[in-house]
C-alpha positions in Angstrom: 0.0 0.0 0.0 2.5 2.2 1.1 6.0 2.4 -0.7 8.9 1.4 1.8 10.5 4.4 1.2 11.3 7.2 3.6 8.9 9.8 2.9 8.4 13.7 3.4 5.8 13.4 6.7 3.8 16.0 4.3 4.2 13.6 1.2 3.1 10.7 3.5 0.4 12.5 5.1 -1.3 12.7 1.6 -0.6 9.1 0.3 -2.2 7.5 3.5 -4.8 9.8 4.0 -5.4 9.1 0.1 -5.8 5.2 1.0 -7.6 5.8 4.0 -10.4 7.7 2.0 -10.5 5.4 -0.7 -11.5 2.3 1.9 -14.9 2.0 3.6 -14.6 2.8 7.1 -15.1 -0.4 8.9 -12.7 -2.0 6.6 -9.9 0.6 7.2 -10.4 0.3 11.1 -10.7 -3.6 11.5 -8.2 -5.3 8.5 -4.8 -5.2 10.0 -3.7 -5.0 6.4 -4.1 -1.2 7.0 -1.8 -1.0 10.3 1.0 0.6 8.7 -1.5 3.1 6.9 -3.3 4.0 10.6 0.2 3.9 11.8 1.6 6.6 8.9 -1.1 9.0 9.7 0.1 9.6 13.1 3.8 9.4 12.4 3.3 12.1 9.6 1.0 14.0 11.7 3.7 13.9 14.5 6.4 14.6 12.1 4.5 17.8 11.2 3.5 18.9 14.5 7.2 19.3 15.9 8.1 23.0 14.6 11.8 22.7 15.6 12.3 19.3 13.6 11.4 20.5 10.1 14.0 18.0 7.9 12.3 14.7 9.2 11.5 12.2 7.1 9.4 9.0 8.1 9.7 5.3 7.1 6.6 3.5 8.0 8.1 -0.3 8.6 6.5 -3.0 6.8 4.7 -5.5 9.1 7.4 -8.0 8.4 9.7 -6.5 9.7 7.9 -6.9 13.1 9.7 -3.6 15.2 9.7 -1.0 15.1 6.3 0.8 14.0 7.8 3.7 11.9 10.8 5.2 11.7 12.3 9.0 12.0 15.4 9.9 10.2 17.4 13.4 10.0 20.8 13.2 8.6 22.2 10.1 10.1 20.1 10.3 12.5 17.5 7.2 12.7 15.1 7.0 15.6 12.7 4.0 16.0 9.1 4.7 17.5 6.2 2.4 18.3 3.1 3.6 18.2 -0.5 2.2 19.9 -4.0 4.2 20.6 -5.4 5.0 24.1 -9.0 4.1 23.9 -11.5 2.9 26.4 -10.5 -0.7 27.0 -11.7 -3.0 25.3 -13.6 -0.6 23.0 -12.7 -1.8 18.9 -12.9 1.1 16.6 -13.4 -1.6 13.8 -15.6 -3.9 15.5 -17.9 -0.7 15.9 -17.8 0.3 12.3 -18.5 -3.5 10.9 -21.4 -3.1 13.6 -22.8 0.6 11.8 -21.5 -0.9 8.3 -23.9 -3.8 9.0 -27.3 -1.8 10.8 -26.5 0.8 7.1 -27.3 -2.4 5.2 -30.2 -3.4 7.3 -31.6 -0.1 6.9 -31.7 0.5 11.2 -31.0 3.7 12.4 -27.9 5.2 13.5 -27.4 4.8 17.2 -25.8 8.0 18.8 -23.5 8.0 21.6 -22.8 10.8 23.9 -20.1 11.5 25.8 -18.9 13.6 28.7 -15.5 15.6 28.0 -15.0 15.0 31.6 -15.1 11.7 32.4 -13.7 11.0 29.1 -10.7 13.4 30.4 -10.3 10.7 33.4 -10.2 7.7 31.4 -7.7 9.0 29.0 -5.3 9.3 31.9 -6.3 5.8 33.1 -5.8 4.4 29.2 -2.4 6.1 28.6 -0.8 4.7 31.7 -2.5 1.1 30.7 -1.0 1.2 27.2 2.5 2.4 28.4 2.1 -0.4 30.7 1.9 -2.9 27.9 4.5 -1.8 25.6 6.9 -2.0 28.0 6.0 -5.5 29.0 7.3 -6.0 25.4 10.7 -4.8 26.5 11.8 -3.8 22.7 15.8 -3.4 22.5 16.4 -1.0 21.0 14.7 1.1 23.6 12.5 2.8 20.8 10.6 6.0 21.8 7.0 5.6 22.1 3.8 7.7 20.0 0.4 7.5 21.9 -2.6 8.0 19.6 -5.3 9.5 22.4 -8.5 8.6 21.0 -10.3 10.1 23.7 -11.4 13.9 24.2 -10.9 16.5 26.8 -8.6 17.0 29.4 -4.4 17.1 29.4 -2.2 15.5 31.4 -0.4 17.2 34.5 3.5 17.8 34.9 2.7 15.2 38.0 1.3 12.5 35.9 3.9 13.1 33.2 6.4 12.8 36.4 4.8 9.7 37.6 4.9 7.6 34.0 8.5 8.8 33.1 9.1 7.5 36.7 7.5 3.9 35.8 8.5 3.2 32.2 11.1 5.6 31.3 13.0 2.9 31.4 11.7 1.4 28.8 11.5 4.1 26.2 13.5 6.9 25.1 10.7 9.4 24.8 6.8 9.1 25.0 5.0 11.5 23.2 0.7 12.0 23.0 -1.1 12.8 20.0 -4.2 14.4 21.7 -6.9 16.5 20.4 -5.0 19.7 18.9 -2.3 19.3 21.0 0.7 17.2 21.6 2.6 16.2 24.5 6.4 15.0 25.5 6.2 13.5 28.6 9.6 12.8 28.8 12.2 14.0 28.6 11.7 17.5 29.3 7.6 17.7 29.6 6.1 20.1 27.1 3.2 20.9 25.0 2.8 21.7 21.4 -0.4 23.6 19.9 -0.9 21.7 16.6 -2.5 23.7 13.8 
């Protein structure tokens, strides 16, 4: 689908949101064909988002290759980052959309789902640190610096929470970064926040 190639996170922003459009939703969400695609999205987005880090270019890794997710080079330069979504567990994005794919066919209505930006605020926090927890069970070596897709709205975590997860899986990664709303996050090292546009 996607070229192995590394790739302008601009260039690769078009390309996969190009495949992503061109596939029904609940296909898109639920074949694991489309990993690396999902996966591109947020690596170009995250690429793009970082203002001081403009010559970036992005390799999304093939599935065979197993590890790491994507890829960041500048220069020489090459920085390996997994990347996983903070959801409420054990909500399916793809299981949903095969479930509103299938109630389109059979003509039922479409069921709408509220939510409160609060508590949705709490479980993010309680999802990101449950994610974390289970990428570094995987103890990668490389240590590979870690992209979490927060599919949740609301809310932002504290420099005290950021202190508390650098303090439990540092360890295990580099850096850990949060795609969140219109903002990112670094939680470590050096906690900060970046507007995106």
């Amino acid at each position: 689908m996607l070229r192995d190639k590394w790739w302008d996170p601009r260039a690769l922003s078009e390309a996969a949101h190009a495949i992503r459009l061109a596939t029904p939703v609940h296909e898109f969400f639920s074949d694991p064909a489309y990993k690396t695609v999902r996966e591109a999205i947020n690596a170009a987005d995250f690429a793009t988002g970082r203002p001081w880090n403009r010559d970036w270019e992005v390799r999304p890794v093939p599935q065979s290759e197993g590890f790491p997710d994507v890829q960041l080079r500048c220069g020489t330069d090459v920085r390996p980052f997994e990347i996983t979504e903070a959801d409420r567990e054990p909500r399916r994005r793809g299981a949903e959309y095969q479930a509103d794919h299938q109630a389109e066919l059979d003509n039922k209505p479409e069921q709408v789902i509220l939510f409160d930006p609060g508590e949705e605020a709490e479980v993010a926090l309680v999802e990101i640190q449950r994610v974390l927890r289970q990428k570094a069970e995987k103890m990668y070596r490389p240590r590979p610096n870690i992209l979490v897709y927060v599919n949740l709205w609301g809310g932002e975590p504290t420099s005290l929470y950021a202190h508390g997860l650098a303090q439990l899986y540092g360890n295990s990664f580099e850096s850990a970064w949060l795609l969140w709303g219109r903002n990112m996050f670094r939680l470590w090292p050096k906690r900060a926040k970046i507007q995106l546009h």
